[in-house]
C-alpha positions in Angstrom: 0.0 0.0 0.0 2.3 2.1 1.0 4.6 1.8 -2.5 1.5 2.6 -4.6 1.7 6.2 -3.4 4.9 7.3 -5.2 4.1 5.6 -8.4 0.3 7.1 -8.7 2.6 10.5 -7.9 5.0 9.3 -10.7 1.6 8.9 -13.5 0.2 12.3 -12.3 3.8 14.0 -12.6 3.9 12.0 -16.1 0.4 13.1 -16.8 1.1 16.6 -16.3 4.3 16.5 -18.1 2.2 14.9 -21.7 -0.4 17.7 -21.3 2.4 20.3 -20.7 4.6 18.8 -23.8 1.2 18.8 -25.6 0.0 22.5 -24.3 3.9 23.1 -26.1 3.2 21.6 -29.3 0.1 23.3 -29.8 2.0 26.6 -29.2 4.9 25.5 -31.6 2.3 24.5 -34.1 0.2 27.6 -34.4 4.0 29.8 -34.1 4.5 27.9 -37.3 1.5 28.3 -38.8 1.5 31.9 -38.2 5.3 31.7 -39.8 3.9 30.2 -43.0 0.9 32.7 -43.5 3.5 35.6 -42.9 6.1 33.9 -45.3 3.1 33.4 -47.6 2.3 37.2 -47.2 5.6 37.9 -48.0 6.4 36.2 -50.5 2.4 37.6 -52.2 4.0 41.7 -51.2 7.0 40.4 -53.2 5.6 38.8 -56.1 3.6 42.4 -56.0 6.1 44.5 -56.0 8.7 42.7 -58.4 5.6 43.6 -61.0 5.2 47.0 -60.1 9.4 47.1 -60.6 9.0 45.8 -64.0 6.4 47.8 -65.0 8.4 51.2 -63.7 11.1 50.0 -66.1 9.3 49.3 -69.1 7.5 52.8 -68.4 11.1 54.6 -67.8 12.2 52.8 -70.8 9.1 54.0 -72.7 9.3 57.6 -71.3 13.3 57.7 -72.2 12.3 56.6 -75.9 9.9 59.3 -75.9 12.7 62.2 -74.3 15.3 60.9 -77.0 12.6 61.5 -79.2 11.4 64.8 -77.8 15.1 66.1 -78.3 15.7 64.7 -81.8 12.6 66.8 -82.8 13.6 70.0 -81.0 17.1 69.8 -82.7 15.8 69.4 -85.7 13.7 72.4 -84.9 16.5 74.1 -83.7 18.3 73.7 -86.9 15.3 74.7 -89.0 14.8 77.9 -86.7 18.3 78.7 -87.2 17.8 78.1 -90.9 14.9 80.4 -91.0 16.9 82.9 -89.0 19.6 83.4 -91.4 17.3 83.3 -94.5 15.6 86.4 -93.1 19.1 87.8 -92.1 20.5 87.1 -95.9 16.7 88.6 -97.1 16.9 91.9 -94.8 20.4 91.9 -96.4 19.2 92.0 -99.8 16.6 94.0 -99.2 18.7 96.9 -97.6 21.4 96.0 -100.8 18.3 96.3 -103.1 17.0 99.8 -101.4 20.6 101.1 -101.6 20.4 100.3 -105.5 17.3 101.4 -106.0 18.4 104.7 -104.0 21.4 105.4 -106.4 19.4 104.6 -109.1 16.6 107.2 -109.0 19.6 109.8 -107.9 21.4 108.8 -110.9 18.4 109.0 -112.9 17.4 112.6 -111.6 21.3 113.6 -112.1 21.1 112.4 -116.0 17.3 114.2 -116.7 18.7 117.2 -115.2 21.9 117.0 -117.5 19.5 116.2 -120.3 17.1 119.1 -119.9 20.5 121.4 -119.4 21.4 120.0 -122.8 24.9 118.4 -121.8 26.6 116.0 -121.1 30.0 114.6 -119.7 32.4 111.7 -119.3 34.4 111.3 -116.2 37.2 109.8 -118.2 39.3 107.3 -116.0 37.6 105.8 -113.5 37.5 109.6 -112.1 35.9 110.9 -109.4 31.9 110.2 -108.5 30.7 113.4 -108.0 27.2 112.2 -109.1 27.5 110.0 -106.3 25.0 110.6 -103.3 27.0 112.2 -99.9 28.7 109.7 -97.8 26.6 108.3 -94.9 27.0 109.7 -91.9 26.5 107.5 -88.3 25.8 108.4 -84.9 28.1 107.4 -81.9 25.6 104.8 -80.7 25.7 103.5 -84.7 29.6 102.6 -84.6 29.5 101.6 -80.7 26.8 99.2 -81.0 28.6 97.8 -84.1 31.9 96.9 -82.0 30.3 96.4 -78.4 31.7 99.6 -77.4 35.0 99.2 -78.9 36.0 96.0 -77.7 38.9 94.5 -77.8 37.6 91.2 -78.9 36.8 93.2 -82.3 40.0 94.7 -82.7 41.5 93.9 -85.8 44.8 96.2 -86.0 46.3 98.9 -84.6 48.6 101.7 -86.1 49.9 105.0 -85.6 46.6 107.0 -87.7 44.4 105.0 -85.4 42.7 101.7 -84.5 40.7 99.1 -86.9 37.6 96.7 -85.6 35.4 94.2 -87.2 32.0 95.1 -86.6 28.2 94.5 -88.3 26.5 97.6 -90.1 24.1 98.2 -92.6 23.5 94.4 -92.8 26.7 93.7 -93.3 30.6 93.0 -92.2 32.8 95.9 -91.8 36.1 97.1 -91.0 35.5 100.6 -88.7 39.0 102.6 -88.0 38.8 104.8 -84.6 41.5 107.6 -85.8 43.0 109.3 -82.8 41.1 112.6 -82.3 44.3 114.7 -81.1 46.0 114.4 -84.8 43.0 115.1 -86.5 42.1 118.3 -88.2 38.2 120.2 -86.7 35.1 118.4 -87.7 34.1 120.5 -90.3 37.3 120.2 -92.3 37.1 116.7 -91.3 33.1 116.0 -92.4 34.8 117.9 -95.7 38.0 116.1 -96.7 35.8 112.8 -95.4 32.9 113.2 -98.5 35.9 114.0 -100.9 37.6 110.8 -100.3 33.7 108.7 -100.5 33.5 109.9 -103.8 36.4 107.9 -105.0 35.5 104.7 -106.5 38.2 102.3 -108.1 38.1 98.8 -108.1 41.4 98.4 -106.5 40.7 101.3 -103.8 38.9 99.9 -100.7 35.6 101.2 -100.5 34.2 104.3 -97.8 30.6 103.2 -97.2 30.4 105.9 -94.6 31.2 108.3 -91.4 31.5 109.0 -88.0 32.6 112.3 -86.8 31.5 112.4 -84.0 33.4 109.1 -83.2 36.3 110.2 -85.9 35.6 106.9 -87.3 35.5 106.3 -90.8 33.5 102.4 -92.1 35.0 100.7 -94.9 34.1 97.5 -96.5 35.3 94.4 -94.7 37.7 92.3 -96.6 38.1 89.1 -95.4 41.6 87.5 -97.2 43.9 89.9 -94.6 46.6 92.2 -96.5 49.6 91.2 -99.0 51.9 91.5 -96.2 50.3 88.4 -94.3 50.2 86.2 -97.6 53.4 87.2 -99.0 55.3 85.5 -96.3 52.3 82.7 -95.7 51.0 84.0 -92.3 48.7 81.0 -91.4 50.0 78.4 -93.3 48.4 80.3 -96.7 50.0 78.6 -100.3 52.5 80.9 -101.5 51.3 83.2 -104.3 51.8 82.6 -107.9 54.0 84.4 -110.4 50.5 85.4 -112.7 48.9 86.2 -109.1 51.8 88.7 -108.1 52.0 89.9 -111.5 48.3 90.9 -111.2 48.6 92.6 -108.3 51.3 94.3 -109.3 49.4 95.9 -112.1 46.1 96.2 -110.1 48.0 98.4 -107.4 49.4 100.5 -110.4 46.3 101.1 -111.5 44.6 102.7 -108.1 47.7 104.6 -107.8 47.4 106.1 -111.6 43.9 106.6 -110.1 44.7 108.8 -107.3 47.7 110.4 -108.8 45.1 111.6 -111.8 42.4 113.0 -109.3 41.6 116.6 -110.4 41.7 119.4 -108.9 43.9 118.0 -106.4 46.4 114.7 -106.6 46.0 112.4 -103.8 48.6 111.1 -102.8 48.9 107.8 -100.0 52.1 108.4 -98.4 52.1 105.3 -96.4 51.6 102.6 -99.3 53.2 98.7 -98.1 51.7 95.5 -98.3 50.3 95.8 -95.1 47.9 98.5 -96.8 47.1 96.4 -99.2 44.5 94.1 -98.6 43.1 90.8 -100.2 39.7 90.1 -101.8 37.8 86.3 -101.7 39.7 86.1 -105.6 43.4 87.9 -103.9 42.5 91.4 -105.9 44.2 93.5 -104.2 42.3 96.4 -103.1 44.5 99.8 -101.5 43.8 101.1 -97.9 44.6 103.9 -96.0 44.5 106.3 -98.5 43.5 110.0 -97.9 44.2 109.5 -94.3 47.0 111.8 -94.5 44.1 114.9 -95.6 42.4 114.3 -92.6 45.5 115.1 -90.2 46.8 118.5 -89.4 50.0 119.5 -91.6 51.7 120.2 -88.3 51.2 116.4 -87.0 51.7 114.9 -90.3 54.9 116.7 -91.1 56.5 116.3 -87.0 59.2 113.7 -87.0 57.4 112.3 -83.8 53.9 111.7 -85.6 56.2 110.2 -88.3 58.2 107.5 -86.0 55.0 107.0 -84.0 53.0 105.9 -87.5 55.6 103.7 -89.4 56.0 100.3 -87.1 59.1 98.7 -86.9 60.1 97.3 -90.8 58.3 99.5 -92.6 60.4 102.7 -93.0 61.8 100.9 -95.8 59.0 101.8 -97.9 59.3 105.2 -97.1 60.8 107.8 -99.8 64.2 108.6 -99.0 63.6 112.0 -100.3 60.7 113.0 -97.9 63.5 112.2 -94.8 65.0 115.0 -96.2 62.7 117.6 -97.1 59.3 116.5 -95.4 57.3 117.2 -98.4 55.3 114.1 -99.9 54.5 114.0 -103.4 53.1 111.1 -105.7 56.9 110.3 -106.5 56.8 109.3 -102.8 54.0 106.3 -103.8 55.9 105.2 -106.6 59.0 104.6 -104.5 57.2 102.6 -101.9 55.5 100.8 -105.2 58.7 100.6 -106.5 59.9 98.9 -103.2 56.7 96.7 -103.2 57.7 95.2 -107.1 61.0 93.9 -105.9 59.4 92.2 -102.9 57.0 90.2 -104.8 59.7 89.2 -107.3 62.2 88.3 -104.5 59.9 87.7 -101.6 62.6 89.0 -99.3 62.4 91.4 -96.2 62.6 95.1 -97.7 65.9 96.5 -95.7 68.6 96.9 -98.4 66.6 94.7 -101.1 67.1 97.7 -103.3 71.0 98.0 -103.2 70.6 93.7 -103.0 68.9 93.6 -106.3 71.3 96.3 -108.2 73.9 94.3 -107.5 72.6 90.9 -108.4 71.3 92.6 -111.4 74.7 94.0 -112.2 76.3 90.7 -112.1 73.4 89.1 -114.4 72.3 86.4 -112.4 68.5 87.6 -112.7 67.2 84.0 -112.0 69.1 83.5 -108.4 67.0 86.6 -106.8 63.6 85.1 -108.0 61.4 83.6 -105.1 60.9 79.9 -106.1 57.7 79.7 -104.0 56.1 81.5 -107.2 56.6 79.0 -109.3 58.8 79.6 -112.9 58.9 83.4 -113.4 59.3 83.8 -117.4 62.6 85.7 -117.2 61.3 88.6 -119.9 58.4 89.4 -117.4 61.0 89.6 -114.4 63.6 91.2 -116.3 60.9 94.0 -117.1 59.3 94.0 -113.5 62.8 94.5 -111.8 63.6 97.0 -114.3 60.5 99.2 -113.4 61.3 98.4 -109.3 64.7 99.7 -109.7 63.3 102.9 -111.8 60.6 103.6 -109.5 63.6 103.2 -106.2 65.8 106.0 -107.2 67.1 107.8 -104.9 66.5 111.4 -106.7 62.7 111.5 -107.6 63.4 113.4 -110.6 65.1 110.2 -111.7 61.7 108.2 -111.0 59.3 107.5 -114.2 55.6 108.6 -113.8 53.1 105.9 -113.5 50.9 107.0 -116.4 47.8 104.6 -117.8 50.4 103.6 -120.7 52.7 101.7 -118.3 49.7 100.7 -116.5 48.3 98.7 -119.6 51.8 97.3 -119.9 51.8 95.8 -116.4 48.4 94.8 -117.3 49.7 92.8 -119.8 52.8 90.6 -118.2 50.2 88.4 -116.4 48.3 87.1 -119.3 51.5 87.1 -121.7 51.7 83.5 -121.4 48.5 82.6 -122.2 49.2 83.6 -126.2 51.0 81.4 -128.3 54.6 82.3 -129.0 56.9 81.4 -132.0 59.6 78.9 -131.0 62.6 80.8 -132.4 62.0 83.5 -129.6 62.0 81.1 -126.7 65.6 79.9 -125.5 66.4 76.3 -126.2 68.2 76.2 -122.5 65.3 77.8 -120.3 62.3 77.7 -122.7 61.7 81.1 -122.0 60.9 84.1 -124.5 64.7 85.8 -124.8 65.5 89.5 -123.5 69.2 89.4 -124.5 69.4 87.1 -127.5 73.0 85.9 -128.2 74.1 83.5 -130.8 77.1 81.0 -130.1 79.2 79.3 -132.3 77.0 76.5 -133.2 74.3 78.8 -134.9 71.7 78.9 -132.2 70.2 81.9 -130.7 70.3 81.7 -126.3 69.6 83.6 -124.1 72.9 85.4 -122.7 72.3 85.2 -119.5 71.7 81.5 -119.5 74.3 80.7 -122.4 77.3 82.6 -120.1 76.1 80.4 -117.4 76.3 77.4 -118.9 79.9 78.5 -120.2 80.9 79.9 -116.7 80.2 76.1 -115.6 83.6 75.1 -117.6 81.0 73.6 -120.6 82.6 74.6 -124.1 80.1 72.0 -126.2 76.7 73.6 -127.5 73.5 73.2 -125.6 71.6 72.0 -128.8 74.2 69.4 -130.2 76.4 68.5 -127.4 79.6 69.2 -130.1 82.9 71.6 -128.7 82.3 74.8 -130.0 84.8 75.7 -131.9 84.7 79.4 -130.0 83.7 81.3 -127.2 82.6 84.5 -128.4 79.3 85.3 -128.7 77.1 87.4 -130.9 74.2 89.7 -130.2 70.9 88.7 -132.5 69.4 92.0 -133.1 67.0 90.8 -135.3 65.3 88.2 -133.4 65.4 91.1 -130.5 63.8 93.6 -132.3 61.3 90.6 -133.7 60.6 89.9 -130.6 60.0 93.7 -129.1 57.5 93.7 -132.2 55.9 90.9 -131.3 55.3 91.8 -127.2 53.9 95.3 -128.6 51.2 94.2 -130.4 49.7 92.3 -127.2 
């Protein structure tokens, strides 16, 4: 009896040990349960949300499609607009060029009734002076300020002693607008004056005054884009060297402005500061002269003062100045033609210009004509150089009594060199050693006609066999061919 105590105790301890272990399971159970429903839930959000992801990506992907779309179109509209834009700029520009023709058209028409109902006529002759021409236009200070941003420096394009050149937009167009310094400059009336004289100048080869500024002391010009001769002579910029024909051109074309000015009536104009950096360059290299007339608009005083004098010639360029005006101070056309002068032997020789003069004399004197030729312009034809060096060395002399004129007949012989090899030319009056027409036509002992300066070369070189046949000569002496000379001198006048 008393042993089945303890193990009744033992079943009820068992007892309540199952129903605790079971009270347990129950817990664990429904824990788990709860675990799988949230896992469940989970695993619904996620499903969920991976779908809304996927959608956002197609829909960014859609919406970037449509931005790379919206951009394309607006660039395309851009370009269009800008299109548009410069159609109307180029149409306001021919509308302003039209009105400006139109303009001088009903003046010119008014000018030639009036001369009609006087009952005469006139003809200006060379080129002359415009005086039908409408007065220059004149701008206001905001005209010429708004046109370079008040001067800026960004739209500088030189600097020299007269004064200051910038780039700037007028009239629907480029120009070139040079601030002169207002302490050198004569009063505004005399300047308004000598300001409508020089706009009445028109030349092909002059560069052209399209109008004023007094109270600025600016003067607008026509912009030319191909910078001066000075630049392209010695290839600023990597530009290709210039042609023989192209030099030869220019050489006449800058003849003819100077003839120009030299012939204006009442008065001669007269540069007085002519080198290639006042010469500037068209889109076809025509050379077009600037800076002329400046010298009217300054005080005789300034002009004539050694300091005004040093203060407008930059370093190099005294060399194109007439000897004869360091002496006496007085300039006169002779003064143009020796800088012109100066200019011809630079674009044969396409040297610096300090002591190219005395340089070329003495090459000259020593008849080597070929070795001072610049090889960059390709095969000068020796009579076109001989006669360009011999109008250089005229035009350089030291005395300018001793200087030729430039009248239109040796204009319209420069005018001729460039285009002389264009014609035919007979075969006896070329040289069988350099092809070329002959200048100084010398026959050797084997019968053929050379030119001498080439036929003493090749003898100089210890030859003594003929060019033509390769045989010894059986002498050295040569004799001149005057007939084929004066044959040829026929021949070149007729052209």
């Amino acid at each position: 009896m008393g042993n089945l105590i303890p193990y009744s105790l033992q079943v009820k301890n068992f007892e309540a040990a199952h129903a605790q272990e079971f009270r347990l399971r129950r817990e664990v159970e429904d824990a788990l349960t709860n675990t799988i429903q949230e896992q469940e839930k989970l695993l619904k959000e996620r499903d969920e949300t991976t779908g809304q992801l996927e959608r956002t990506i197609r829909n960014v992907a859609f919406l970037d499609n449509r931005a790379q779309e919206a951009n394309r179109r607006h660039n395309e509209t851009a370009g269009e607009l800008k299109c548009i834009q410069a159609s109307l700029a180029s149409l306001r520009q021919e509308k302003q060029r039209i009105r400006r023709q139109q303009m001088e058209a009903v003046h010119w028409l008014d000018r030639w009734r009036s001369r009609r109902q006087a009952g005469f006529s006139s003809c200006s002759g060379f080129f002359g002076v415009a005086d039908e021409l409408p007065e220059l236009a004149e701008f206001s200070l905001s005209d010429v300020q708004n046109a370079t941003c008040n001067f800026s420096e960004s739209f500088k394009l030189g600097q020299g002693g007269y004064g200051c050149v910038y780039k700037g937009e007028m009239l629907g167009r480029t120009v070139a607008i040079k601030k002169l310094h207002p302490h050198n400059m004569q009063r505004q009336s005399e300047f308004h004056k000598e300001v409508q004289v020089l706009g009445k100048l028109q030349h092909p080869h002059l560069v052209t005054l399209l109008g004023s500024c007094p109270e600025a002391w600016s003067l607008v010009y026509e912009y030319l884009p191909n910078g001066s001769l000075q630049d392209r002579l010695f290839c600023k910029s990597n530009t290709s060297p210039l042609t023989w024909k192209i030099r030869a051109r220019m050489i006449a074309e800058i003849s003819s402005a100077l003839c120009f000015l030299h012939s204006c009536k009442p008065e001669k104009i007269v540069h007085g500061d002519l080198k290639p950096q006042n010469i500037l360059l068209d889109s076809e290299l025509s050379c077009k002269i600037c800076e002329f007339g400046i010298c009217r608009l300054v005080t005789e005083d300034t002009l004539y003062s050694p300091r005004f004098r040093r203060n407008t010639e930059p370093k190099g360029a005294c060399p194109y100045t007439d000897p004869e005006f360091h002496r006496i101070g007085v300039l006169t056309p002779k003064s143009d033609i020796y800088s012109f002068g100066m200019i011809i032997l630079q674009l044969l020789t396409g040297k610096p210009p300090v002591s190219l003069v005395g340089e070329v004399r003495r090459i000259m004197s020593c008849g080597k004509l070929a070795s001072i030729l610049d090889p960059s312009a390709g095969g000068w034809p020796i009579f076109v150089a001989r006669q360009l060096v011999d109008l250089g060395l005229q035009f350089c002399e030291l005395n300018s009594r001793d200087r030729p004129n430039l009248t239109p007949a040796v204009v319209r012989e420069l005018e001729k060199l460039h285009v002389s090899e264009e014609r035919p030319v007979p075969h006896f009056f070329l040289c069988p050693i350099l092809k070329e027409i002959m200048h100084d036509p010398l026959v050797a002992a084997d019968g053929f006609t050379y030119e001498g300066e080439a036929l003493r070369a090749w003898l100089e070189n210890g030859r003594e066999t003929s060019p033509m046949t390769n045989l010894k000569l059986s002498h050295l002496h040569l004799t001149p061919n005057h007939a084929i000379r004066l044959a040829i001198q026929d021949w070149l006048c007729k052209f």
